[in-house]
N, C-alpha and C positions, 0 to 999 in steps of 0.2 A: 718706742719713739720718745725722745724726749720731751719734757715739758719747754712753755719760753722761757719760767725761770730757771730753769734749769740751761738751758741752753746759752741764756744772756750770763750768767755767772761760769761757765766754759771758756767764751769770747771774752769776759772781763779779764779770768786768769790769760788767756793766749795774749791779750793787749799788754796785760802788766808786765811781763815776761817780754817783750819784744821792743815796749820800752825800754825794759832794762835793759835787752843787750843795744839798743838808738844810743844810750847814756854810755856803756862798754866805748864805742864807735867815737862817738863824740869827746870823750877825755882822751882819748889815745890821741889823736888830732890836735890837742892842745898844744900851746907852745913848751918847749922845756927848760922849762922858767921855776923858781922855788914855789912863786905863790900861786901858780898851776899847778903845781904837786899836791901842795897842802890842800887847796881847794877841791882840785879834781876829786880825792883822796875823800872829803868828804862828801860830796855830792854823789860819788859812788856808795859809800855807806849809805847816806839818804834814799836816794832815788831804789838798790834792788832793797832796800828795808821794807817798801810800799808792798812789793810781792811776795817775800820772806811773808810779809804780817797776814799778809789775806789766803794764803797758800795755811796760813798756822792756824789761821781761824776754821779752817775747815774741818779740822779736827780739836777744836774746840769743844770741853765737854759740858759748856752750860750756853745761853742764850746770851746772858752776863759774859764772858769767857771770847765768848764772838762778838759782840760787841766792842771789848774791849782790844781786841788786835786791830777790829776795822779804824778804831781809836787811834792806834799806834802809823796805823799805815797812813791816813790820811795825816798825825803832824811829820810822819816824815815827806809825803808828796809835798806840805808847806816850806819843810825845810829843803826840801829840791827847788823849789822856787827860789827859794833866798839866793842858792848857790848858783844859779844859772843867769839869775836877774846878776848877780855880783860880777861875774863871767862876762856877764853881756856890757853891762856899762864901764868898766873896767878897759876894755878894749880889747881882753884877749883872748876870745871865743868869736866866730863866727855868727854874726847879728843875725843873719837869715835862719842857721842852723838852731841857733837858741830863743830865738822866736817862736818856732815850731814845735820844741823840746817844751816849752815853755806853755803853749797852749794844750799840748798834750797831759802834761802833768795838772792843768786847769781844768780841763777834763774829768781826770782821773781821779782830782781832790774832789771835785762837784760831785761824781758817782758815789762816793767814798762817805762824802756827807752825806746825800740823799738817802743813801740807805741806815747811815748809824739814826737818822732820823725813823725812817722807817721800822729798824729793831726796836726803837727807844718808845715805838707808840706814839711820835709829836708829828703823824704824818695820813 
């Protein structure tokens, strides 16, 4: 039987992954417009980078090493903010849709710090 941490760190990967493909979903719905392209384009790199990096931390082979991916994945979850927030006032994203995206990822960066505080001992 598993442990809670062990079981909350399972649920964290199945969320981060299922964001990513919310984010998949939500750029394809975009208008086809150039600076939807480029933007999508990046916000895609940002947003699965989040679970790339915590999926890579897992086999991370110091404490240092894991630390440092959860590092990477929450400034890319800040840099999904950028591009969503940009999306959203912009006018050419779905406000309800990037609202949600949007809280999700505020979420994920809160979890993201929590614990790099947590490895770091400042917790």
């Amino acid at each position: 039987m598993q442990n809670d941490k062990s079981k909350f760190k399972d649920e964290f990967k199945r969320r981060i992954y299922s964001f990513a493909l919310e984010i998949i979903k939500f750029i394809d719905d975009l208008p086809e417009k150039k600076t939807c392209e480029i933007i999508g384009n990046q916000l895609l790199r940002s947003a699965t980078s989040i679970g790339a990096n915590v999926v890579e931390a897992n086999a991370a082979s110091s404490k240092r090493d894991y630390t440092n991916f959860f590092n990477h994945a929450l400034k890319s979850a800040n840099e999904t903010k950028f591009w969503l927030g940009l999306l959203r006032d912009s006018g050419k994203a779905n406000k309800d849709k990037t609202n949600k995206l949007l809280r999700e990822t505020t979420e994920i960066a809160n979890i993201l710090a929590s614990s790099i505080l947590t490895l770091k001992g400042k917790r």
